[in-house]
Backbone as XML, in Angstrom:
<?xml version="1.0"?>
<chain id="A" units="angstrom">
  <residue number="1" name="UNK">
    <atom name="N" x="-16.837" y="-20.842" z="1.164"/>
    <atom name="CA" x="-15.618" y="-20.647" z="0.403"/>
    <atom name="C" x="-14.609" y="-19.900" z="1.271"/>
  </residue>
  <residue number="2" name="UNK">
    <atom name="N" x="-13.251" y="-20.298" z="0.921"/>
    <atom name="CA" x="-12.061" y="-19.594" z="2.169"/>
    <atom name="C" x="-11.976" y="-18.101" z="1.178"/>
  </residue>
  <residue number="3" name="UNK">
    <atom name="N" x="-12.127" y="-17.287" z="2.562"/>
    <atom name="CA" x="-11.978" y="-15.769" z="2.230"/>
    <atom name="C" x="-10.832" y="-15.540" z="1.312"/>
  </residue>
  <residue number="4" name="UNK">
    <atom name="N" x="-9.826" y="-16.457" z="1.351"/>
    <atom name="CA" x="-8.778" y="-16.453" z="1.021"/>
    <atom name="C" x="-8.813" y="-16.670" z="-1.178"/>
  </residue>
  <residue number="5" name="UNK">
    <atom name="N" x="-8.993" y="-17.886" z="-0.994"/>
    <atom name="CA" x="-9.514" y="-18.335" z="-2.541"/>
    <atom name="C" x="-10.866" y="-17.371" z="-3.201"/>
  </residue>
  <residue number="6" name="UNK">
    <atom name="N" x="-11.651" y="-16.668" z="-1.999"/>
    <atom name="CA" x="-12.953" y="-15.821" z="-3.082"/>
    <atom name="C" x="-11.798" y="-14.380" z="-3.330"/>
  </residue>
  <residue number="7" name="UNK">
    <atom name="N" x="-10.958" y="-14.183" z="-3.101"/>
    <atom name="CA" x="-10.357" y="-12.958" z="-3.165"/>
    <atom name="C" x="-9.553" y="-12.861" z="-4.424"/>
  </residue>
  <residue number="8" name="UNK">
    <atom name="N" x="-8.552" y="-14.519" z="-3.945"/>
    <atom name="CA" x="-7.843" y="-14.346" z="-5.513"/>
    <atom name="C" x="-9.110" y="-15.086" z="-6.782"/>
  </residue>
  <residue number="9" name="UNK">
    <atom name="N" x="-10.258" y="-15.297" z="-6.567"/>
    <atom name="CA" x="-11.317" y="-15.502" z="-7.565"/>
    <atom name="C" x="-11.328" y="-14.543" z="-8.501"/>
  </residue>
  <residue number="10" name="UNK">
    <atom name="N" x="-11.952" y="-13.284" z="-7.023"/>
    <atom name="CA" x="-12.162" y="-11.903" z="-7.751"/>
    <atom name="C" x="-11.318" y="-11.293" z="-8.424"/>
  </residue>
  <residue number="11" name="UNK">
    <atom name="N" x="-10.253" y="-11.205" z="-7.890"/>
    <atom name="CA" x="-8.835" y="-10.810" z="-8.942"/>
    <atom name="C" x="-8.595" y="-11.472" z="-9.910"/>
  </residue>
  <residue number="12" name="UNK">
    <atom name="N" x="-8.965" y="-11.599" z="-11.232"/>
    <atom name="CA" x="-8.191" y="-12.351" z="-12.132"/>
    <atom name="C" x="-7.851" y="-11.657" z="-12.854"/>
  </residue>
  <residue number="13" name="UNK">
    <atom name="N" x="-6.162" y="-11.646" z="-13.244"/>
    <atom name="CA" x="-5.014" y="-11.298" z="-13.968"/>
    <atom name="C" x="-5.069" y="-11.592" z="-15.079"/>
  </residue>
  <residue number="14" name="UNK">
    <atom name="N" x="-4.418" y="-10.498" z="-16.183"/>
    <atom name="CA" x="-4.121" y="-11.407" z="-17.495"/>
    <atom name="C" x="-2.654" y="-12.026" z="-17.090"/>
  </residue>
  <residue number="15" name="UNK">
    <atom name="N" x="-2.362" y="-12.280" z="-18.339"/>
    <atom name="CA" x="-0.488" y="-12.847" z="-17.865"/>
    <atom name="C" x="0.736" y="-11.743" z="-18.109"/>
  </residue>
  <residue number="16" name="UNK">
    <atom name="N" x="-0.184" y="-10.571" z="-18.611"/>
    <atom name="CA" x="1.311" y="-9.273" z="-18.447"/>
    <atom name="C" x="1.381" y="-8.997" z="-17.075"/>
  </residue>
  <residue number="17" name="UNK">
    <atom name="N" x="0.585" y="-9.186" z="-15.934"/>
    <atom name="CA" x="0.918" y="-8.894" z="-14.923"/>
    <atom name="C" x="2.032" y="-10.195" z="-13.848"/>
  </residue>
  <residue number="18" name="UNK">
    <atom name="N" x="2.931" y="-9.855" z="-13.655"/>
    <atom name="CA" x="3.400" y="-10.721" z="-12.811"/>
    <atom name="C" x="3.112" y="-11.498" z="-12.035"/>
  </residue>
  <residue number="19" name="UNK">
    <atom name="N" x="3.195" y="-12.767" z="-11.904"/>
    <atom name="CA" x="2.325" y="-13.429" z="-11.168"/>
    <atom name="C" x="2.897" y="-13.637" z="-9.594"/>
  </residue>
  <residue number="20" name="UNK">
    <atom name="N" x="4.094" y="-13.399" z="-9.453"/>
    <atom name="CA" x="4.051" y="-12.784" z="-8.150"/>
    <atom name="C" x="3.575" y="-11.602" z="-7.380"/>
  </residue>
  <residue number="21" name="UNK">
    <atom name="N" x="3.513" y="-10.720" z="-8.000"/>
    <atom name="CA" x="2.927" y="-9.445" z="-7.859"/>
    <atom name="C" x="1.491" y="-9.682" z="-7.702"/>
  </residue>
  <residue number="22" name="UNK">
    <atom name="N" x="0.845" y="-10.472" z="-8.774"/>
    <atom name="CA" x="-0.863" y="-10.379" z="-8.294"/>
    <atom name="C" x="-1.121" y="-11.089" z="-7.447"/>
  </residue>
  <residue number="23" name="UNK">
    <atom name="N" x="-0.052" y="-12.390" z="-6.753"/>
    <atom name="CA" x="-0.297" y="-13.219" z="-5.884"/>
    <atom name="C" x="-0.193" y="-12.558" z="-4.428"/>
  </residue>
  <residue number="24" name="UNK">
    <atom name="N" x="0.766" y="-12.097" z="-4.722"/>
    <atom name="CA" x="0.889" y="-11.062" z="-3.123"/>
    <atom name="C" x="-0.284" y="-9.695" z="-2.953"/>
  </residue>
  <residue number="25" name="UNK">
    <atom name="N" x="-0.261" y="-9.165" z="-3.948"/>
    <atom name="CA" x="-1.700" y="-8.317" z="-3.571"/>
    <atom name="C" x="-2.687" y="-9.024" z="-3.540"/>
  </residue>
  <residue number="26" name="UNK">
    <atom name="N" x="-3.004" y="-10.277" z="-3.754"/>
    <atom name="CA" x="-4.510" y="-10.720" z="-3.789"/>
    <atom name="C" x="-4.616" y="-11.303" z="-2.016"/>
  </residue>
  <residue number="27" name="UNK">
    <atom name="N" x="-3.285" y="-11.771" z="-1.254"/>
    <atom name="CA" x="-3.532" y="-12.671" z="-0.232"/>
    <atom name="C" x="-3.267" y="-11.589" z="0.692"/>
  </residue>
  <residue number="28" name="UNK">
    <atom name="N" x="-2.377" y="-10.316" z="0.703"/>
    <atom name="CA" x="-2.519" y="-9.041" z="1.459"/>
    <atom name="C" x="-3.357" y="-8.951" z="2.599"/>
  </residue>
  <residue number="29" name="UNK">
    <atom name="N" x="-4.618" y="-8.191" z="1.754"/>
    <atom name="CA" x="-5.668" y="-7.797" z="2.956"/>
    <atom name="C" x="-5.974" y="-8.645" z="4.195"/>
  </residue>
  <residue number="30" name="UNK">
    <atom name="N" x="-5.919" y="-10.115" z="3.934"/>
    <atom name="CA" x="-6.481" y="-11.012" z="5.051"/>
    <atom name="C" x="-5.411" y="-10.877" z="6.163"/>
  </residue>
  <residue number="31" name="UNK">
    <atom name="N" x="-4.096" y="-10.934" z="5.459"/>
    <atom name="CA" x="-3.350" y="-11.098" z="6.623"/>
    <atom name="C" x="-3.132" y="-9.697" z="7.323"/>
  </residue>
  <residue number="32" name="UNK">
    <atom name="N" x="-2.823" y="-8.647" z="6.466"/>
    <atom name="CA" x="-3.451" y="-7.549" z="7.328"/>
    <atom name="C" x="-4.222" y="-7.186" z="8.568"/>
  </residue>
  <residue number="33" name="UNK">
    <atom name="N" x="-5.104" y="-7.327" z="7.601"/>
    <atom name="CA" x="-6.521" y="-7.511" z="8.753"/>
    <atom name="C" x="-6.542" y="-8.317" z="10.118"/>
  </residue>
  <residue number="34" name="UNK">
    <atom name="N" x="-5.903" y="-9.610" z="10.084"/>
    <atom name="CA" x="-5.771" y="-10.305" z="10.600"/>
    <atom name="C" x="-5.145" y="-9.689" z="11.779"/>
  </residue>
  <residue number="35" name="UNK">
    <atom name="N" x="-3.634" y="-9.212" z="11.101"/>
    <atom name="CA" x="-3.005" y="-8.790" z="12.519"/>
    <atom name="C" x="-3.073" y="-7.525" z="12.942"/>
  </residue>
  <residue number="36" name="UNK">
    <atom name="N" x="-3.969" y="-6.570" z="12.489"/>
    <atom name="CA" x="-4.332" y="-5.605" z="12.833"/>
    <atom name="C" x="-5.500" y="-5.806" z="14.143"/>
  </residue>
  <residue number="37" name="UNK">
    <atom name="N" x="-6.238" y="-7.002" z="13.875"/>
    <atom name="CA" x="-6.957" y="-7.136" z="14.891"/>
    <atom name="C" x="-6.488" y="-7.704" z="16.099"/>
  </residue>
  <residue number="38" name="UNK">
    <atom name="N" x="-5.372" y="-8.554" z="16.116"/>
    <atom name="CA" x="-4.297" y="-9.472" z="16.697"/>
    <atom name="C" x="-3.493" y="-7.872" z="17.878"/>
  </residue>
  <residue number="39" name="UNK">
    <atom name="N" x="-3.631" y="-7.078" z="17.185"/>
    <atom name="CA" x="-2.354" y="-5.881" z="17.470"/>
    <atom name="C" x="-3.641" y="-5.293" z="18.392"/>
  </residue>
  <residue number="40" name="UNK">
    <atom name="N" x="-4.903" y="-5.247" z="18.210"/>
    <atom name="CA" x="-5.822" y="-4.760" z="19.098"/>
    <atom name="C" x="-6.086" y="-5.066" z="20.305"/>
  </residue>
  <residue number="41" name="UNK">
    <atom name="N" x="-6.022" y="-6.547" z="20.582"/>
    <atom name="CA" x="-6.056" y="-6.942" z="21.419"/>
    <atom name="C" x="-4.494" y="-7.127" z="22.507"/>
  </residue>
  <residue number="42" name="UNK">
    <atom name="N" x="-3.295" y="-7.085" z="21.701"/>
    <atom name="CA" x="-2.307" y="-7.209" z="22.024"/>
    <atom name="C" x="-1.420" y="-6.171" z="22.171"/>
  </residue>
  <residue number="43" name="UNK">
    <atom name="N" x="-1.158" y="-5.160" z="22.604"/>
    <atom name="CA" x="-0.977" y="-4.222" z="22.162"/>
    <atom name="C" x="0.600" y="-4.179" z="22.346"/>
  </residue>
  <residue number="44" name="UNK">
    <atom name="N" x="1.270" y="-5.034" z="23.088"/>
    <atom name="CA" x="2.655" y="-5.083" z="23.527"/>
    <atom name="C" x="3.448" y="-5.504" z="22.643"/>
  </residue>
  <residue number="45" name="UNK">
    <atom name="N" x="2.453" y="-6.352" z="21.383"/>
    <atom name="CA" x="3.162" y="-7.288" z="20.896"/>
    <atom name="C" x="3.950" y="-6.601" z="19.876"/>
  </residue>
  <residue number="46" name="UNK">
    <atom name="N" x="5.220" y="-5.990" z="19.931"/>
    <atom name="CA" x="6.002" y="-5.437" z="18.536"/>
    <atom name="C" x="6.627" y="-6.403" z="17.796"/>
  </residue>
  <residue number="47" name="UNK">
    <atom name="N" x="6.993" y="-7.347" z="17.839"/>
    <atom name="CA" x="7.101" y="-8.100" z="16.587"/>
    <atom name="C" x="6.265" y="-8.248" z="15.932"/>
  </residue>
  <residue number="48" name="UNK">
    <atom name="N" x="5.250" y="-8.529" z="16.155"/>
    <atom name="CA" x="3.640" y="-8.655" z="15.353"/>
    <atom name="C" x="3.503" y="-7.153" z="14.668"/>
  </residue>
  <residue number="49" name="UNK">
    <atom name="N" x="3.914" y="-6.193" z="15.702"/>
    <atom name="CA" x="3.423" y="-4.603" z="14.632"/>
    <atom name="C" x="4.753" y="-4.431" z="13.599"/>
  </residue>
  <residue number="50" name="UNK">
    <atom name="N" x="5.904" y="-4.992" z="13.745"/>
    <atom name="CA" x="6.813" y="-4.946" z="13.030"/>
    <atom name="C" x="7.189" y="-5.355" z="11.833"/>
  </residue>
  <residue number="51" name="UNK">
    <atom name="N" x="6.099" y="-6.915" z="12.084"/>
    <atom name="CA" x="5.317" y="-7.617" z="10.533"/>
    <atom name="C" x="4.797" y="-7.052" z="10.096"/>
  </residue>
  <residue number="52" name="UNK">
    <atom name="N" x="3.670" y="-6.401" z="10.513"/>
    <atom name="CA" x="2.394" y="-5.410" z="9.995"/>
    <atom name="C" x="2.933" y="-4.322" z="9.477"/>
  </residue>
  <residue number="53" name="UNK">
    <atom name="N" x="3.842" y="-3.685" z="10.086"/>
    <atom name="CA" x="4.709" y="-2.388" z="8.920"/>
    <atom name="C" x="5.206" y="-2.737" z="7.836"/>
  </residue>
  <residue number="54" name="UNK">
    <atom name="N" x="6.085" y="-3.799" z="8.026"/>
    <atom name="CA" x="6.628" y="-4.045" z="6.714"/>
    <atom name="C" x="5.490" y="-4.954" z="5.618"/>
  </residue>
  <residue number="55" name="UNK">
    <atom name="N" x="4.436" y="-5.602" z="5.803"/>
    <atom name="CA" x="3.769" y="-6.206" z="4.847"/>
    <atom name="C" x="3.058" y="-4.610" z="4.446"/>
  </residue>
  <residue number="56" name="UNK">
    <atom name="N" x="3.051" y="-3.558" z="5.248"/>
    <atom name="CA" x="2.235" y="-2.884" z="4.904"/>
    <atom name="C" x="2.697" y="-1.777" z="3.826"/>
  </residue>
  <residue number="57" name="UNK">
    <atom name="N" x="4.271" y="-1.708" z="3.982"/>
    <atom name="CA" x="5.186" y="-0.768" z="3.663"/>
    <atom name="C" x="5.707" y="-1.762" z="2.077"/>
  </residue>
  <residue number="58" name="UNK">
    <atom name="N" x="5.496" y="-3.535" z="1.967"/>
    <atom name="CA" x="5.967" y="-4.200" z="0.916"/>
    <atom name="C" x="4.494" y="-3.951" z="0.209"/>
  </residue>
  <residue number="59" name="UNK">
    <atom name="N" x="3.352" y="-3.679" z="0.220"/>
    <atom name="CA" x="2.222" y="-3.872" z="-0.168"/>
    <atom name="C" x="1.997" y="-2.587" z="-0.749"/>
  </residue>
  <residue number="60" name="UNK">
    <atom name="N" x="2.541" y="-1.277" z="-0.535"/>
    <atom name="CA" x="2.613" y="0.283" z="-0.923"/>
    <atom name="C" x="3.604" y="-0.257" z="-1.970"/>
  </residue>
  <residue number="61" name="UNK">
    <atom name="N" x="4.727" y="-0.599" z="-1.920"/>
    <atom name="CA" x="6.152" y="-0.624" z="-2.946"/>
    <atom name="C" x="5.645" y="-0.989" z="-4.139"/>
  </residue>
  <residue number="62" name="UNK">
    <atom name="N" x="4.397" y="-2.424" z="-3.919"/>
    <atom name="CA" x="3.884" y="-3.109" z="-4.885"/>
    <atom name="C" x="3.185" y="-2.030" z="-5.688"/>
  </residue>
  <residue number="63" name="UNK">
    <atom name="N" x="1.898" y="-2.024" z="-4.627"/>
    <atom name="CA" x="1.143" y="-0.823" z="-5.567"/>
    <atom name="C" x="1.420" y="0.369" z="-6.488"/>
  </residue>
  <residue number="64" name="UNK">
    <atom name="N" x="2.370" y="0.931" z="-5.851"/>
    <atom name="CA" x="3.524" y="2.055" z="-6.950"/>
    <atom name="C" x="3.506" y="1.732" z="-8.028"/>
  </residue>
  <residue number="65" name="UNK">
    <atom name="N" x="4.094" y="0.685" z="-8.066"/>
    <atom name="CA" x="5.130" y="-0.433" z="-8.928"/>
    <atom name="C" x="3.889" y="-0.564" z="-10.304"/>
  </residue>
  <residue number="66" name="UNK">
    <atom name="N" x="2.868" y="-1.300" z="-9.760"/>
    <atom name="CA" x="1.463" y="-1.292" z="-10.193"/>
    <atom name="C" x="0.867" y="-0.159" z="-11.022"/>
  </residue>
  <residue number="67" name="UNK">
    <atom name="N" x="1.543" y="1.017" z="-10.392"/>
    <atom name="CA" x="0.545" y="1.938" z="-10.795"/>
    <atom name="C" x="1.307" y="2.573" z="-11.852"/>
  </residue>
  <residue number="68" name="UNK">
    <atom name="N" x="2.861" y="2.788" z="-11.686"/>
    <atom name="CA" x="3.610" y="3.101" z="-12.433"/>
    <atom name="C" x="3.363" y="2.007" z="-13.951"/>
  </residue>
  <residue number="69" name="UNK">
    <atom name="N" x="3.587" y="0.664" z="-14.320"/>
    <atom name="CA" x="3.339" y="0.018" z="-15.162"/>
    <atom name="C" x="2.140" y="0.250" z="-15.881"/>
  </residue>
  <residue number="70" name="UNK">
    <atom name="N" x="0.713" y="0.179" z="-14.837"/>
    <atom name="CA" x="-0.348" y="0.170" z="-15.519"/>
    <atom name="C" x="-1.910" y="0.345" z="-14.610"/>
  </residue>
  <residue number="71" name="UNK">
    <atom name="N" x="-1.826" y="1.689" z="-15.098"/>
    <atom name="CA" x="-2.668" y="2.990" z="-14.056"/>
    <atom name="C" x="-3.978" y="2.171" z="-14.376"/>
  </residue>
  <residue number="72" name="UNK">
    <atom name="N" x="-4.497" y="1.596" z="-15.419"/>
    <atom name="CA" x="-6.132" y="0.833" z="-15.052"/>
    <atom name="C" x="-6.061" y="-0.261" z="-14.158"/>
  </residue>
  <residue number="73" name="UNK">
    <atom name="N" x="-4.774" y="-1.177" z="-14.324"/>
    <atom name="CA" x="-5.245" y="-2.826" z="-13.671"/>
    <atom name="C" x="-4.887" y="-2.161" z="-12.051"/>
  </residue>
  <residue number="74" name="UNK">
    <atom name="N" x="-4.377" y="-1.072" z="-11.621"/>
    <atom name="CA" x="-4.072" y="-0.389" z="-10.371"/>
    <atom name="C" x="-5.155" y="-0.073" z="-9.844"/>
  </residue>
  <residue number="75" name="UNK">
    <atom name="N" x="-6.374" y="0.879" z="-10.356"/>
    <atom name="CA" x="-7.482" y="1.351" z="-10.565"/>
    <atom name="C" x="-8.266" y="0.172" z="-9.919"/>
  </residue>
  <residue number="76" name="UNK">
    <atom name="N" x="-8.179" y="-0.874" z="-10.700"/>
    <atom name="CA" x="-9.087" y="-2.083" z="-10.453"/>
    <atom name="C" x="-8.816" y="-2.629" z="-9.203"/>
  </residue>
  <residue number="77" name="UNK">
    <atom name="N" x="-7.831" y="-2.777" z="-8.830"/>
    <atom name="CA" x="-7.323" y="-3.492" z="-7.770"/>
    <atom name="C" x="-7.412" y="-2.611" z="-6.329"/>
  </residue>
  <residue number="78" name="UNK">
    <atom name="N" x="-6.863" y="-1.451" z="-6.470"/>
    <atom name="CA" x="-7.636" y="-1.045" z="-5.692"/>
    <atom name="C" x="-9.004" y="-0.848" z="-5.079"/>
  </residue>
  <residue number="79" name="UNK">
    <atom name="N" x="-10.054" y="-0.507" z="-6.135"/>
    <atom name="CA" x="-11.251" y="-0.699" z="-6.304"/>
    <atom name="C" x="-12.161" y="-1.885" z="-5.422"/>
  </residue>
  <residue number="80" name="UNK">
    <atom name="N" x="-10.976" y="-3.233" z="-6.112"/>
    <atom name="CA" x="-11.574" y="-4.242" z="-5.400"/>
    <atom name="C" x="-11.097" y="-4.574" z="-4.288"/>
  </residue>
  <residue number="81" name="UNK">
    <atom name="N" x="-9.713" y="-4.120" z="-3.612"/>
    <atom name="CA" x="-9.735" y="-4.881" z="-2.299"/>
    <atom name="C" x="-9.742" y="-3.244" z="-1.563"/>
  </residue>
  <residue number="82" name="UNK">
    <atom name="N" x="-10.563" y="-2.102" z="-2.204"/>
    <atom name="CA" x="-11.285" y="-1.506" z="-1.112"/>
    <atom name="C" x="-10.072" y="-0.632" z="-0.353"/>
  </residue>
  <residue number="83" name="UNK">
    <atom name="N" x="-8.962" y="-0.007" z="-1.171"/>
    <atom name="CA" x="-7.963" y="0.457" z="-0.990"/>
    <atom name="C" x="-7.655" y="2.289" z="-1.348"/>
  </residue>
  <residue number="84" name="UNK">
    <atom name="N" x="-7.513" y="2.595" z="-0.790"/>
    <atom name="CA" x="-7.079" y="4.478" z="-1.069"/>
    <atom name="C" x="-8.200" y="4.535" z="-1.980"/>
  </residue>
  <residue number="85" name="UNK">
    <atom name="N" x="-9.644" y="5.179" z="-0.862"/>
    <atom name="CA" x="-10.731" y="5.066" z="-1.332"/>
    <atom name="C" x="-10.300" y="6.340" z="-1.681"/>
  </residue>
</chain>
């Protein structure tokens, strides 16, 4: 199964949550990850770390946002993609 589809599996939303909002936190981590490891090997590359700030800095705005609306489905989500342990 693509890491991608078992992630938004595990996440399932009711419909008060925005479905842009749960779509972008659910596909997050991979690409993260992704270029965090990309940035390891590369280390020159600042456009690549310049993506990585801002998905990382749009992915905090979300979570706020998240947490401000509704402190359990925040709870959860963090929980599951393993976030501000």
């Amino acid at each position: 199964m693509d890491p991608k589809a078992k992630t938004i599996g595990d996440l399932s939303f009711t419909r008060r949550t925005p479905v842009r909002l749960t779509s972008r936190l659910r596909c997050s981590p991979q690409r993260i990850n992704h270029l965090t490891e990309h940035l390891q090997k590369n280390k020159k590359d600042h456009s690549s770390r310049r993506g990585l700030l801002m998905m990382v800095g749009q992915r905090r705005r979300l979570l706020d946002y998240l947490q401000i609306t509704d402190v359990s489905r925040y709870q959860t989500v963090t929980k599951k993609l393993k976030l501000r342990h």
